[in-house]
C-alpha positions in Angstrom: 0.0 0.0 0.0 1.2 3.7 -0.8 0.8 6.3 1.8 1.2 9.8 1.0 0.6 12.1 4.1 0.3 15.9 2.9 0.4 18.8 6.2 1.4 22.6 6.5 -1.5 23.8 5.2 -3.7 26.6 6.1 -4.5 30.7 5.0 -1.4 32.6 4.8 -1.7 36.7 3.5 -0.7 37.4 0.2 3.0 37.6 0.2 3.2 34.9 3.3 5.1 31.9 2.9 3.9 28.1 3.7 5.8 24.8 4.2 4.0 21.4 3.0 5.2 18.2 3.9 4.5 14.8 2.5 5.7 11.6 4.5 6.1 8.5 3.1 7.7 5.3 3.8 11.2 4.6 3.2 10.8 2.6 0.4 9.2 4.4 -1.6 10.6 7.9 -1.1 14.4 5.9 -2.0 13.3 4.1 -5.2 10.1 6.4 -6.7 10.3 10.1 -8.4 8.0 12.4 -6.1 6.4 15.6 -6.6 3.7 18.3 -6.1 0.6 19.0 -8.0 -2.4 21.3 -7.0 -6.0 22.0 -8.0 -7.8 24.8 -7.4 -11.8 25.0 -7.7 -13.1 24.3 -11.5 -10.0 23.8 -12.8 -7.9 20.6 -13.7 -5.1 19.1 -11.5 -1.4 20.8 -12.3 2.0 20.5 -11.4 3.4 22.2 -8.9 7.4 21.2 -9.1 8.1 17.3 -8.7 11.9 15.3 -8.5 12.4 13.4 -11.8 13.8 9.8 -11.8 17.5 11.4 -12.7 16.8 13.6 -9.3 16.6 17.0 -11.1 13.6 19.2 -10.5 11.0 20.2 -12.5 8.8 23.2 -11.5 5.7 24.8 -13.4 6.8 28.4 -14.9 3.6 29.9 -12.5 5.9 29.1 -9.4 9.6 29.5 -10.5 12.0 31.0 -8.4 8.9 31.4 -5.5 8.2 27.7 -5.2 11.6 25.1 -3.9 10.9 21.5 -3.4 13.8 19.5 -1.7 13.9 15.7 -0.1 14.6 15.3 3.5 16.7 12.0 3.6 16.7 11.8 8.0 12.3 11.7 7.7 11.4 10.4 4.3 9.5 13.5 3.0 9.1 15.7 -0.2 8.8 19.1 1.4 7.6 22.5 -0.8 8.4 25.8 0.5 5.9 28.4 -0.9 7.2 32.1 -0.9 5.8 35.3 -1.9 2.5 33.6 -2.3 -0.2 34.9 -4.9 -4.3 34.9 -4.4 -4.1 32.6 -7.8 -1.8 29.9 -5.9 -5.1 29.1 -3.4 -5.7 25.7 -4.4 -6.1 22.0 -3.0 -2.2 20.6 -2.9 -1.0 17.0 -3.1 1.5 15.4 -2.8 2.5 12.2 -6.1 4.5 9.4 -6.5 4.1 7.5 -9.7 5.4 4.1 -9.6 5.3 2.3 -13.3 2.6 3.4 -15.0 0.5 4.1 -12.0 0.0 7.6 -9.9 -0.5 8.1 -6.0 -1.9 10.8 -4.7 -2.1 12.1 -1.1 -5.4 13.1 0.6 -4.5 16.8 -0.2 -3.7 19.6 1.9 -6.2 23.3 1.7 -4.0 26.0 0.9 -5.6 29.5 0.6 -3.9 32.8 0.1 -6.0 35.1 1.0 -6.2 39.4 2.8 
């Protein structure tokens, strides 16, 4: 069974910063690519920034240079630090792993960026 346990979410000001977390087990944070994606209401899941199987990172243009996603090796998690965060980042986020051919998801963390 995958587990994918999203947390640091909640309503930050526009301009505030927010850390999310994803834990997983051991196995599967060593041997899988992992990443972000996010969802906000009416529109269709998107990538956030993931790891990609040669360990480089990949981040949507909407979040470079605000966005960093980095591995924590000690606690097997994916972490995202948001910066400088927009009204237009408010979304559901989760956290992915795909293993073959088939995705993961987390049960999704609220994020909303809001005055």
């Amino acid at each position: 069974q995958v587990q994918l346990v999203e947390s640091g979410g909640g309503l930050v000001q526009p301009g505030g910063s927010l850390r999310l977390s994803c834990a997983t087990t051991r196995r599967i944070f060593s041997r899988y690519p992992m990443g972000w994606f996010r969802q906000a209401p009416g529109k269709q899941r998107e990538l956030v920034a993931c790891f990609l199987n040669t360990g480089s990172t990949n981040y949507a243009d909407s979040v470079k240079g605000r966005f960093t996603i980095s591995r924590d090796n000690a606690k097997s998690t994916v972490d995202l630090q948001m910066n400088s965060l927009k009204p237009e980042d408010t979304a559901v986020y989760y956290c992915n792993t795909r293993i073959d051919i088939d995705d993961y998801w987390g049960q999704g963390t609220q994020v909303t960026v809001s005055s």
